[in-house]
C-alpha positions as MATLAB code, in Angstrom:
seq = 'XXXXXXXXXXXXXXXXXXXXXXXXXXXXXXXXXXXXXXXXXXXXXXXXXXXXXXXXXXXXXXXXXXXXXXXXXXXXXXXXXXXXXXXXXXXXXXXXXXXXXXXXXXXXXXXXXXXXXXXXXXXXXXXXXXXXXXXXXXXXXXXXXXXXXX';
ca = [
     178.929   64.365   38.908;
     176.011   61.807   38.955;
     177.234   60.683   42.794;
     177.691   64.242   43.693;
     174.414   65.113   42.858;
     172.890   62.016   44.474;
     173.337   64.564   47.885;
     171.815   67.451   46.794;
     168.010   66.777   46.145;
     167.869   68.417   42.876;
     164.205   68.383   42.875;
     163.594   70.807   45.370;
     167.283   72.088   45.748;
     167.204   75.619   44.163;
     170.433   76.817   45.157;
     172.253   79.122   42.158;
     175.193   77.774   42.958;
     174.641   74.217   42.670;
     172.826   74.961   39.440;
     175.731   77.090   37.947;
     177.865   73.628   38.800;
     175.983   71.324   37.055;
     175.452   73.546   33.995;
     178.418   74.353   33.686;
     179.796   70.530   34.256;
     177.472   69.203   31.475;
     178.146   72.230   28.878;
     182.043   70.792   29.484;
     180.713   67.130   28.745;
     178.571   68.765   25.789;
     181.796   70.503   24.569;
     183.635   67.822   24.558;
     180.817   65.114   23.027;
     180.397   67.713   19.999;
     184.027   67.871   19.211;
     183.844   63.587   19.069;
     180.869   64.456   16.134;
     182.875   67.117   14.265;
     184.905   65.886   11.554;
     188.176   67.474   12.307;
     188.181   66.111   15.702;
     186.762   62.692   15.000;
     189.909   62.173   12.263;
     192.451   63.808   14.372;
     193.282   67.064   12.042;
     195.328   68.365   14.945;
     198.832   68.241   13.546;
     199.888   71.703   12.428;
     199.533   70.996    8.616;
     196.203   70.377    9.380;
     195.240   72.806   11.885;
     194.198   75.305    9.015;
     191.719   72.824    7.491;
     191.002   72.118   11.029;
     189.793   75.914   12.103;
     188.436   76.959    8.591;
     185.991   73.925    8.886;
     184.786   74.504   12.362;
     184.305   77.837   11.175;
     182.360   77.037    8.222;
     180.732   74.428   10.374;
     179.962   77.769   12.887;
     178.046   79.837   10.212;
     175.712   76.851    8.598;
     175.000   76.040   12.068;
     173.938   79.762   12.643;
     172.044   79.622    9.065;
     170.001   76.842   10.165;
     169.272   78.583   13.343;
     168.901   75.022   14.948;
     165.454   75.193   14.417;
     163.474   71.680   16.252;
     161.713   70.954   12.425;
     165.721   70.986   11.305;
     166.446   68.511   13.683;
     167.410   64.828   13.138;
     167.416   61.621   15.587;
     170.808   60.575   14.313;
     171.712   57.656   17.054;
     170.637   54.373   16.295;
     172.755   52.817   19.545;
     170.233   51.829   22.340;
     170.040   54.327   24.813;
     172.242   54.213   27.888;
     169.733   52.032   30.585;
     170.630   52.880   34.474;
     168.963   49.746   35.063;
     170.886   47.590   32.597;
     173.825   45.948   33.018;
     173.943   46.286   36.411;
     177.197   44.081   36.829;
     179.658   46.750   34.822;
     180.673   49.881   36.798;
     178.506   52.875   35.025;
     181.697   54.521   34.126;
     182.192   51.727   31.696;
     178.944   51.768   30.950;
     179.032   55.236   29.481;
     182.499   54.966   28.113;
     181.167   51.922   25.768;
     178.239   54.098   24.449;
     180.218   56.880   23.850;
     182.286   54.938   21.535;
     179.712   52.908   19.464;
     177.696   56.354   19.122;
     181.378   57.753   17.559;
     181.824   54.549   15.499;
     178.014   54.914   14.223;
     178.903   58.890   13.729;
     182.048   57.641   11.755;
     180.256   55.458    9.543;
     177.799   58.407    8.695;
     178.217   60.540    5.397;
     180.425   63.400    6.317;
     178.906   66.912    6.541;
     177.725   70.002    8.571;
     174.133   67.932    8.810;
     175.784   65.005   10.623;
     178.165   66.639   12.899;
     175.528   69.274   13.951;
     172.936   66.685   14.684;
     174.841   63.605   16.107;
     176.632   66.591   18.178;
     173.211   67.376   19.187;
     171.712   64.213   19.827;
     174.367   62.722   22.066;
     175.020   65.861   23.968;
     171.071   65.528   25.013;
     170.734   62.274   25.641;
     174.064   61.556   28.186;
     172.682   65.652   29.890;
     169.402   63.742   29.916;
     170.865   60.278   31.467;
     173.164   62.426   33.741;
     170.203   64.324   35.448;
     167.390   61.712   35.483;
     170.346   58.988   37.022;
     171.207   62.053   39.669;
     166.810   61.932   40.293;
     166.939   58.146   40.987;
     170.100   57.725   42.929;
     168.843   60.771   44.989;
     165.633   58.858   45.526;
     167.512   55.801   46.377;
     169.350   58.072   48.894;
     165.529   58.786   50.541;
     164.839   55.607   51.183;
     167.815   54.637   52.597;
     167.782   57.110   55.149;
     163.842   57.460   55.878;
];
């Protein structure tokens, strides 16, 4: 998505369709980053003895959410992990880059005290921050892209 985007000038690129396609790409990547922080996921309660516990604790997990209305004072920095760095390790391919932070965020997330607190706010917190490296890494490679061809 990020090399995609490096051709459509998303700073002056308006176009509803192109922003349908990228919102709609990163709520999938948000999707699928929350279900990483959310307990059932993170230990695997897939199998069909589990799926009950599964879906009753998403559910319950559903309504506090809605009770806390996700209000910004509620909100908690939960990831310790560095921050993923465009300009850091330059030699690794940024897929790998991204992979590896994924996982040490889920290994910090696993090593958290399990509850509705730390799956809504690590689900939170690392859905912003790869939407946030996604777009501003889309900014600079489109920049890169200017410069190149000016």
């Amino acid at each position: 998505m990020i090399y995609f985007c490096r051709y459509s000038n998303l700073q002056e690129n308006t176009n509803p369709i192109l922003i349908n396609y990228l919102s709609k790409k990163l709520g999938i990547i948000s999707h699928y980053l929350s279900d990483y922080c959310c307990y059932p996921h993170a230990y695997r309660m897939t199998f069909f003895d589990d799926m009950k516990a599964h879906i009753k604790y998403e559910s319950d997990l559903n309504v506090y959410v809605l009770s806390q209305k996700f209000k910004e004072e509620n909100y908690e920095y939960v990831i310790n992990t560095k921050n993923l760095d465009l300009f850091e390790n330059v030699d690794k391919k940024l897929k790998v880059r991204v992979k590896e932070y994924i996982e040490t965020v889920i290994c910090e997330y696993k090593n958290a005290p399990i509850s509705f607190d730390t799956d809504m706010n690590f689900a939170l917190d690392i859905s912003s921050k790869i939407a946030s490296f996604v777009i501003e890494s889309a900014l600079v490679y489109n920049e890169d892209l200017e410069i190149q061809f000016s």
